[in-house]
OpenMM code with the backbone's topology and positions (N, CA, C; nanometers):
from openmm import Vec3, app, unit

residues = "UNK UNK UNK UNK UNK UNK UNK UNK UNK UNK UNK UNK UNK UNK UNK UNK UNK UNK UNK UNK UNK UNK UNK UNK UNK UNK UNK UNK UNK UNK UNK UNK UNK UNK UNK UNK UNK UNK UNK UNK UNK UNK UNK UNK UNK UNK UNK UNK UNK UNK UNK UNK UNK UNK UNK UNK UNK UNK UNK UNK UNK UNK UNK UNK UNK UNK UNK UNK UNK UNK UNK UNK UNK UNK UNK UNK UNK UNK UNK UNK UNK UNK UNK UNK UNK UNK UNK UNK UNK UNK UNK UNK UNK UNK UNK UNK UNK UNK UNK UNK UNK UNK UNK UNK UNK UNK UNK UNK UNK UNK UNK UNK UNK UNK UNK UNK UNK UNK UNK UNK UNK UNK UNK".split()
positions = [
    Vec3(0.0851, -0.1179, 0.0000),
    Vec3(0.0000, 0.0000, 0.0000),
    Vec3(0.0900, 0.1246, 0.0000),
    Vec3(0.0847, 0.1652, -0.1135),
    Vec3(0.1641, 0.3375, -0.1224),
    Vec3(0.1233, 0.4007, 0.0429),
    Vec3(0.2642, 0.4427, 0.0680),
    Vec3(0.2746, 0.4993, 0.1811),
    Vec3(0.2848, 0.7157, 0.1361),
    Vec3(0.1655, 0.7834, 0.1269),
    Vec3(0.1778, 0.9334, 0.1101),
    Vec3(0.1605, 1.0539, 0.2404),
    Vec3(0.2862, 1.1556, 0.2154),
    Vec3(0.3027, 1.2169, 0.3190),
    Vec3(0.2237, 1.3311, 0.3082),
    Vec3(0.1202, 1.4232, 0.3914),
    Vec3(0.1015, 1.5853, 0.3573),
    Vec3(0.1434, 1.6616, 0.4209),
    Vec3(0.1820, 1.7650, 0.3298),
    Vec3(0.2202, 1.8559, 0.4708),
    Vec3(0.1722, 1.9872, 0.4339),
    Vec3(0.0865, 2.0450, 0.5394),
    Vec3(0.0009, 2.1639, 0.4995),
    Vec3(-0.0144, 2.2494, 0.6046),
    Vec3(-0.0148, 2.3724, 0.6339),
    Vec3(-0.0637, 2.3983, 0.7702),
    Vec3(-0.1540, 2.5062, 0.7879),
    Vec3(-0.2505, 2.4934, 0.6648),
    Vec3(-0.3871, 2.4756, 0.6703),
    Vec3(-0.4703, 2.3451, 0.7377),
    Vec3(-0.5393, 2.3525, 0.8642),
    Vec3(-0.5538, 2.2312, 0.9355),
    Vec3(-0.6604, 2.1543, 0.8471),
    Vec3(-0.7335, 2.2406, 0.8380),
    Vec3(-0.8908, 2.1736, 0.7477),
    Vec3(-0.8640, 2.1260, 0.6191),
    Vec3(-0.7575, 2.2005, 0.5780),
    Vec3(-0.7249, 2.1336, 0.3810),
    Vec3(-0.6651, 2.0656, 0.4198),
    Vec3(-0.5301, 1.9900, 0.4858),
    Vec3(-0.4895, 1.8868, 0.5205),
    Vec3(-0.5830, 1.8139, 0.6247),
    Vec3(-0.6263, 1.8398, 0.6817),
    Vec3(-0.7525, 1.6702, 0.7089),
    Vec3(-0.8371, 1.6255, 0.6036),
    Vec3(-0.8759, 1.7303, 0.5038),
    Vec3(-0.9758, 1.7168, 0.4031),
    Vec3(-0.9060, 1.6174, 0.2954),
    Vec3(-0.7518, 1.6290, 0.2853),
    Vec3(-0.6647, 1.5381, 0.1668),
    Vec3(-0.6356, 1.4554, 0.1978),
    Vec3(-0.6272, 1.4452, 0.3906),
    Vec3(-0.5569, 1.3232, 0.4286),
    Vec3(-0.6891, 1.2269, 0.4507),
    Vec3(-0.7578, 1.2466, 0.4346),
    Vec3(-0.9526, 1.1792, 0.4397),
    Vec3(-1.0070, 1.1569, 0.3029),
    Vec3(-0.9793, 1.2040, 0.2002),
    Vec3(-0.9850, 1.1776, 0.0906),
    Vec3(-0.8697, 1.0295, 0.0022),
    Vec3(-0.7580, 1.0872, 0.0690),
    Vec3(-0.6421, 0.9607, 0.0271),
    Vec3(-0.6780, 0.8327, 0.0850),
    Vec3(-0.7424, 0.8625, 0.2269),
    Vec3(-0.7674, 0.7305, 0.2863),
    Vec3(-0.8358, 0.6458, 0.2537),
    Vec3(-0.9475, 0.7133, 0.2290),
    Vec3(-1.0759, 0.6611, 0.1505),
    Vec3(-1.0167, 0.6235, 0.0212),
    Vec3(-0.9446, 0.6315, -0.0531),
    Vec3(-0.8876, 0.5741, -0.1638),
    Vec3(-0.8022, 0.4263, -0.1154),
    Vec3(-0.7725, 0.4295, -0.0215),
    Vec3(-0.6854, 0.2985, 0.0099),
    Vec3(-0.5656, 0.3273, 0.0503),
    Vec3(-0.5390, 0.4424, 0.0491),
    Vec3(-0.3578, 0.4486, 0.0927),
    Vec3(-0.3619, 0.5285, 0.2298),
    Vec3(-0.2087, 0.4657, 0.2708),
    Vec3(-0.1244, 0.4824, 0.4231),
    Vec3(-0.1525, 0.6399, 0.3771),
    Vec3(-0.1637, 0.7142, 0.5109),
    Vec3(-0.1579, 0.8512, 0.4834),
    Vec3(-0.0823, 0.9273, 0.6526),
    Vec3(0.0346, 0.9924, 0.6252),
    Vec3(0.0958, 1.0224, 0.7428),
    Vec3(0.0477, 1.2067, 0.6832),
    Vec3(0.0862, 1.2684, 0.8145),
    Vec3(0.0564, 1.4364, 0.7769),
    Vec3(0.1710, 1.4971, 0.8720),
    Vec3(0.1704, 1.6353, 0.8446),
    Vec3(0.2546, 1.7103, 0.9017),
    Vec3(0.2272, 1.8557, 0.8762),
    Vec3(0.2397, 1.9408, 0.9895),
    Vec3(0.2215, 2.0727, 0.9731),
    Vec3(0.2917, 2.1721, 0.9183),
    Vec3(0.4037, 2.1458, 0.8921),
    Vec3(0.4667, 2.2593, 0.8423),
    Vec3(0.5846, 2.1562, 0.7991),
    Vec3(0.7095, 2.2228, 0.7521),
    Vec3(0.8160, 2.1083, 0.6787),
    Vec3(0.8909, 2.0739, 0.7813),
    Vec3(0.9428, 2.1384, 0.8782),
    Vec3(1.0493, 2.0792, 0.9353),
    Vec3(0.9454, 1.9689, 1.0166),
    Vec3(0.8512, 1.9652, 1.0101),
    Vec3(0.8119, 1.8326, 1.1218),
    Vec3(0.7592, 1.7377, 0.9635),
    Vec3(0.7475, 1.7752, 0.8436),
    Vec3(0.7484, 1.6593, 0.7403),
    Vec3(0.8721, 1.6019, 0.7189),
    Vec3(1.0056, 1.7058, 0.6990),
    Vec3(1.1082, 1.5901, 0.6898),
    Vec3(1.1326, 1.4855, 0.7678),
    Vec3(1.1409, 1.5187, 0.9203),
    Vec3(1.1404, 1.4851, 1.0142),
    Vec3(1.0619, 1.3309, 1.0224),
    Vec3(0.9456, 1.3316, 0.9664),
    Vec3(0.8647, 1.1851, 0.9445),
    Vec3(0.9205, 1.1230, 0.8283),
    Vec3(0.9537, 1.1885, 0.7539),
    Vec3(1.0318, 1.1578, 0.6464),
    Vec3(1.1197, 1.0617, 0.6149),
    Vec3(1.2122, 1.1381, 0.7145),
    Vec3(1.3271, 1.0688, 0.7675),
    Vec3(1.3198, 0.9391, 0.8179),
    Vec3(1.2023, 0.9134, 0.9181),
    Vec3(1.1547, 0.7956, 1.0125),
    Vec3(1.0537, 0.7195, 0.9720),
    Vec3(0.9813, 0.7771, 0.8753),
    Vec3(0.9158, 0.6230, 0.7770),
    Vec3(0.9164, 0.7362, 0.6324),
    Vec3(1.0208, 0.6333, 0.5297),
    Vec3(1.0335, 0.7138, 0.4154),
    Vec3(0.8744, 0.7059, 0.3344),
    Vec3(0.8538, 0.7640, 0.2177),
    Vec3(0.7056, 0.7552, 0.1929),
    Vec3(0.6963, 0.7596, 0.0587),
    Vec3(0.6503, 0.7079, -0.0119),
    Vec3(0.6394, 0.7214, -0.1250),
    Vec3(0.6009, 0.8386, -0.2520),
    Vec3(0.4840, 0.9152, -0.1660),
    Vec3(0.4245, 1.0553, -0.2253),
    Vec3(0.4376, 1.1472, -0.1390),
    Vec3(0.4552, 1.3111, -0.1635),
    Vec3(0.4867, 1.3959, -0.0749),
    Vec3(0.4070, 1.5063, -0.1425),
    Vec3(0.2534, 1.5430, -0.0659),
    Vec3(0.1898, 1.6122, -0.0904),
    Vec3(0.2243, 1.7308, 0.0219),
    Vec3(0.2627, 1.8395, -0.0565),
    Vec3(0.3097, 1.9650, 0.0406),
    Vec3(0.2890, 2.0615, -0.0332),
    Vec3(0.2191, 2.1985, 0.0859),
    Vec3(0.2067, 2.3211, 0.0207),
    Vec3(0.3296, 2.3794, 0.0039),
    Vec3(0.3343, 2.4992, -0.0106),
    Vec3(0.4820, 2.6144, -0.0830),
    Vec3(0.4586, 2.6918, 0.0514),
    Vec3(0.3661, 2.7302, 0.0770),
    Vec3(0.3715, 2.9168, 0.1758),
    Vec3(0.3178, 2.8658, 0.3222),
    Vec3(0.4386, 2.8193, 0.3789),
    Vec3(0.4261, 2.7887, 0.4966),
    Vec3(0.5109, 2.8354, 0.6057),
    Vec3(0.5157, 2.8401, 0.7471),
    Vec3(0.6330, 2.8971, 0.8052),
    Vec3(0.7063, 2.8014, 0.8811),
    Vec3(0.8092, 2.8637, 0.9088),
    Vec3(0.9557, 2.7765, 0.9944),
    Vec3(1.0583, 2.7354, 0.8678),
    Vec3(0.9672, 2.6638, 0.7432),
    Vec3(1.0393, 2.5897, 0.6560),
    Vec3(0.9418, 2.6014, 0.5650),
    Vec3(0.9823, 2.6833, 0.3868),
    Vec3(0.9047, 2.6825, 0.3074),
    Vec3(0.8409, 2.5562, 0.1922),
    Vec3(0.7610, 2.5823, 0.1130),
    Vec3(0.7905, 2.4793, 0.0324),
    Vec3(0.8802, 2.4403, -0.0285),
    Vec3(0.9656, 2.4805, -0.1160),
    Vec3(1.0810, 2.4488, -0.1837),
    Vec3(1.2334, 2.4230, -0.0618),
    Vec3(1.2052, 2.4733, 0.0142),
    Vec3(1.3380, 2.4574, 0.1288),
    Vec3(1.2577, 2.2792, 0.1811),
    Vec3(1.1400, 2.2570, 0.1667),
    Vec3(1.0995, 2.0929, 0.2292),
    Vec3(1.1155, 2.0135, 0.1380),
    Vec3(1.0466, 2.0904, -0.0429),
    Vec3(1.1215, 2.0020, -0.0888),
    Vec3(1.2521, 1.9119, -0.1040),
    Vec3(1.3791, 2.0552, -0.0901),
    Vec3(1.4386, 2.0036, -0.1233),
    Vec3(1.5536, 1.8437, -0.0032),
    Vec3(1.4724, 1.9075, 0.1038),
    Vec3(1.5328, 1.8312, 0.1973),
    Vec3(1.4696, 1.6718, 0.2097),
    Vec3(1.3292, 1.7238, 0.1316),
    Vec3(1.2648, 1.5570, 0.1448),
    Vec3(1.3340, 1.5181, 0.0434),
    Vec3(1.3849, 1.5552, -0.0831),
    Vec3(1.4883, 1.4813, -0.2113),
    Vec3(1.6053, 1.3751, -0.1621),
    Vec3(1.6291, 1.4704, -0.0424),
    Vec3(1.7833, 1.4498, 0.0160),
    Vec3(1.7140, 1.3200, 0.1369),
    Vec3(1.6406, 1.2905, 0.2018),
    Vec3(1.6202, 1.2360, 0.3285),
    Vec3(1.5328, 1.0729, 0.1784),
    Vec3(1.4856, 1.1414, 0.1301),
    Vec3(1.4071, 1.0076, 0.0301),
    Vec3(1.4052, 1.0550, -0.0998),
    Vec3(1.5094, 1.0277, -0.2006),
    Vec3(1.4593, 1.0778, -0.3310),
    Vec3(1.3943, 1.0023, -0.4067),
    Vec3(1.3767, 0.8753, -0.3947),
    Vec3(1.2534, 0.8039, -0.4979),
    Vec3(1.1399, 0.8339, -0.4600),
    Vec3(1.0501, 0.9135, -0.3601),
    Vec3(0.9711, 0.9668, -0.3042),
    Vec3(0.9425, 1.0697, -0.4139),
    Vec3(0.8000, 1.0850, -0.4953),
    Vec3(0.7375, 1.1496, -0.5655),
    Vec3(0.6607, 1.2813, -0.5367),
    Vec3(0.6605, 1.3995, -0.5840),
    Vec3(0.6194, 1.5332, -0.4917),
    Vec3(0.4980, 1.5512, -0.5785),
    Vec3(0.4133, 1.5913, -0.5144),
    Vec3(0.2539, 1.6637, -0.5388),
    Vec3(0.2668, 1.8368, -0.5038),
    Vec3(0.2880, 1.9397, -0.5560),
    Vec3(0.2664, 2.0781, -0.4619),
    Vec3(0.1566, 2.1071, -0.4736),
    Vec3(0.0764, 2.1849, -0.3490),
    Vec3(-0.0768, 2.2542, -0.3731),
    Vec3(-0.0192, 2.3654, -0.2999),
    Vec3(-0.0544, 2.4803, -0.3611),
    Vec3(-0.0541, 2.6121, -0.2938),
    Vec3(-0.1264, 2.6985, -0.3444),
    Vec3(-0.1877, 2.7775, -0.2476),
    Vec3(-0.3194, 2.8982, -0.2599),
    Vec3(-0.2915, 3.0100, -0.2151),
    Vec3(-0.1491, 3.0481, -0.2122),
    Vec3(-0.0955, 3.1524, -0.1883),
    Vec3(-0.1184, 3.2958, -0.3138),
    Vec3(-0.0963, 3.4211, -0.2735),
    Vec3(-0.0762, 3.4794, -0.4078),
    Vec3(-0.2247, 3.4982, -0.4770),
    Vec3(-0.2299, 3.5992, -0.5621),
    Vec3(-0.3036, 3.5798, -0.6564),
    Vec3(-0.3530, 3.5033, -0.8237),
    Vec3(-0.4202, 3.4829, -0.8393),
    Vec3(-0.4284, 3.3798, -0.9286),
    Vec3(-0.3254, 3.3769, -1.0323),
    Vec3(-0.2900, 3.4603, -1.0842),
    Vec3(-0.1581, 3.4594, -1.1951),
    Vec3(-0.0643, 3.4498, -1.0993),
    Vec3(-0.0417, 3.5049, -1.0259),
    Vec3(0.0972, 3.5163, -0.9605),
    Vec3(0.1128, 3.3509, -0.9242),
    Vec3(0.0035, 3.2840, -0.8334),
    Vec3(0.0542, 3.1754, -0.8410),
    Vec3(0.0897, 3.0479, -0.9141),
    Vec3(0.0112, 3.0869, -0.9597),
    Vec3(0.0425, 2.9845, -1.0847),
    Vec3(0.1493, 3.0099, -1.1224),
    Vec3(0.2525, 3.1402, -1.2210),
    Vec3(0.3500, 3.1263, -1.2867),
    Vec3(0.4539, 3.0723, -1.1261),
    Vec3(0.4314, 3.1021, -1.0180),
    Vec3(0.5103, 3.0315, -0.8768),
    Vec3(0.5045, 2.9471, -0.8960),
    Vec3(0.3835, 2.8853, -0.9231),
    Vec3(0.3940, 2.6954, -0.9041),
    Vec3(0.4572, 2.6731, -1.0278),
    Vec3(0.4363, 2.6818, -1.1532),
    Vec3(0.5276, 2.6974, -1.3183),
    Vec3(0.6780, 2.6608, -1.2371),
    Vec3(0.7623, 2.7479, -1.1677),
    Vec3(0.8477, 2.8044, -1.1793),
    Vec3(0.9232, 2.6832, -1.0897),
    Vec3(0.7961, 2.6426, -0.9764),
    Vec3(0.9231, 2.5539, -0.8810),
    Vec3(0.8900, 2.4085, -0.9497),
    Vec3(0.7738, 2.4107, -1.0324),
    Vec3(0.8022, 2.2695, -1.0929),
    Vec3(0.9346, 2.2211, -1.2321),
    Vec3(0.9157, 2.3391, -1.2544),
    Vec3(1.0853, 2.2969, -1.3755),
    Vec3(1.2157, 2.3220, -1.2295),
    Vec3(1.1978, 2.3927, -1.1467),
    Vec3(1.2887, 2.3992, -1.0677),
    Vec3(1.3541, 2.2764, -0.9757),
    Vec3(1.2341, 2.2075, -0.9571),
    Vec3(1.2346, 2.1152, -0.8304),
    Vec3(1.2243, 1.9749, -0.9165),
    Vec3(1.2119, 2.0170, -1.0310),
    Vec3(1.1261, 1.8638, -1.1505),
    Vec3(1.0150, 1.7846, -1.0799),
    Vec3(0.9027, 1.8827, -1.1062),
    Vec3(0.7925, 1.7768, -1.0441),
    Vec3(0.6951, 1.8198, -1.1458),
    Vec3(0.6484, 1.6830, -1.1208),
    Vec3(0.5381, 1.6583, -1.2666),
    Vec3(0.3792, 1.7589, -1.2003),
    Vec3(0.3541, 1.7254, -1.1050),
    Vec3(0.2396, 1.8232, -1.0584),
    Vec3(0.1947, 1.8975, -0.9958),
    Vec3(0.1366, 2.0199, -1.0339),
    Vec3(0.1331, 2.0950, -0.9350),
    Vec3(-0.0045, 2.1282, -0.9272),
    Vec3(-0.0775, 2.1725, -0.8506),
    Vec3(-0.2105, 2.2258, -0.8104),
    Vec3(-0.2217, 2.3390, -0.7308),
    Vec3(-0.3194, 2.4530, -0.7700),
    Vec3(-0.3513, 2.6062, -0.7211),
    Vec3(-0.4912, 2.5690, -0.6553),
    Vec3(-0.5157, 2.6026, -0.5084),
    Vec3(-0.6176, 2.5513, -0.4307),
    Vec3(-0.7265, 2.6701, -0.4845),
    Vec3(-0.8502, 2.6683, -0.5030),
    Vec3(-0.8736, 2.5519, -0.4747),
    Vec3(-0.8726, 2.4845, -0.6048),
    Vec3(-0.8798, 2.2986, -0.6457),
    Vec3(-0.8459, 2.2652, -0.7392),
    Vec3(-0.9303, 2.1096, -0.7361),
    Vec3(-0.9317, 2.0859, -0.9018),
    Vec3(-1.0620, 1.9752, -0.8971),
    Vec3(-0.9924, 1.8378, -0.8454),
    Vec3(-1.0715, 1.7585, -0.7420),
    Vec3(-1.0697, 1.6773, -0.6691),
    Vec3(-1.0193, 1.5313, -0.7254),
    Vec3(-1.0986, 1.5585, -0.8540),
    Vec3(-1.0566, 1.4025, -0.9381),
    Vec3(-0.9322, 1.3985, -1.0448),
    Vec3(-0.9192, 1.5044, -1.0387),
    Vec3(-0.7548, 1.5278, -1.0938),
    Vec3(-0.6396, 1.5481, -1.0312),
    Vec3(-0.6748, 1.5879, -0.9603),
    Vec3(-0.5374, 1.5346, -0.8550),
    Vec3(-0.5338, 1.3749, -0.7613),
    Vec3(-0.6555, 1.3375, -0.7824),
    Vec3(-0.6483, 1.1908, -0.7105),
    Vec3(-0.5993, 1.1521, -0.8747),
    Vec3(-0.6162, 1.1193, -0.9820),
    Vec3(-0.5606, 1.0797, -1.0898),
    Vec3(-0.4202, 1.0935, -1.1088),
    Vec3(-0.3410, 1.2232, -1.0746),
    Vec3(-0.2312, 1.2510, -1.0577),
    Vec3(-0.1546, 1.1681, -0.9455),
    Vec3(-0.2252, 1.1337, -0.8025),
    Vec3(-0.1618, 1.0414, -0.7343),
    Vec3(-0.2179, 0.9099, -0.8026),
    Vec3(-0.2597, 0.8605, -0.8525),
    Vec3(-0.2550, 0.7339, -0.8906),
    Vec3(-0.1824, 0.6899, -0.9966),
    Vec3(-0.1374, 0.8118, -1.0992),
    Vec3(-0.0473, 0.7938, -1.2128),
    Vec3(0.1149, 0.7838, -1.1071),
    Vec3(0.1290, 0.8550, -1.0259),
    Vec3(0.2571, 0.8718, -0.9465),
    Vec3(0.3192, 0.7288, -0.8568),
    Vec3(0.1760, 0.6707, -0.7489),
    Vec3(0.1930, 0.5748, -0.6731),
    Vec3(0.1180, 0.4540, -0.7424),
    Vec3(-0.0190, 0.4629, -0.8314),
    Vec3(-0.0556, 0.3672, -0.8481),
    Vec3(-0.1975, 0.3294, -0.7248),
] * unit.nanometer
topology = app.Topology()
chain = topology.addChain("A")
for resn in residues:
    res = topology.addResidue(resn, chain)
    for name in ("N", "CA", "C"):
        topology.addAtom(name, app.Element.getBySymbol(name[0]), res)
């Protein structure tokens, strides 16, 4: 069973993804902000790493890049609702050629396409 991590610290959008994944069938660990996702990271590696960008202590791209380093066969999902609608998007554009990740999502965002996106990723 694909083991997927979130890390959001929006409380309600991360219970809402980590309740949605479950109901799909997969292990689902969470985390509030990055330094407590690497941190699980580290201690059960995971297969998918669903994490926002605009968070504090540790941003998105500073978690990415440390979850690369702690698990790099570990596959990244970004969702962020930061910014205004252009602005974020060309942000999310920018850290996915940056970071090489195949998907990214601007909250709010349709439900059955990003569960499609984790199932093309983990299966």
């Amino acid at each position: 069973m694909p083991r997927i991590l979130v890390i959001d610290d929006n409380d309600a959008f991360k219970e809402m993804i980590c309740e949605i994944l479950k109901n799909e069938g997969y292990k689902v660990l969470s985390a509030s902000n990055g330094k407590e996702g690497v941190k699980l990271c580290r201690a059960q590696p995971v297969d998918l790493i669903v994490t926002d960008l605009l968070m504090p202590d540790m941003d998105g791209i500073e978690t990415i890049r440390e979850m690369k380093t702690a698990s790099p066969d570990s596959k990244v999902i970004v969702v962020s609702g930061g910014g205004t609608a252009g602005t974020a998007q060309d942000y999310l554009e920018a850290v996915s050629v940056m970071c090489d990740i195949k998907y990214t999502f601007s909250k709010p965002f349709d439900m059955d396409q990003f569960l499609q996106a984790v199932k093309e990723l983990v299966g």
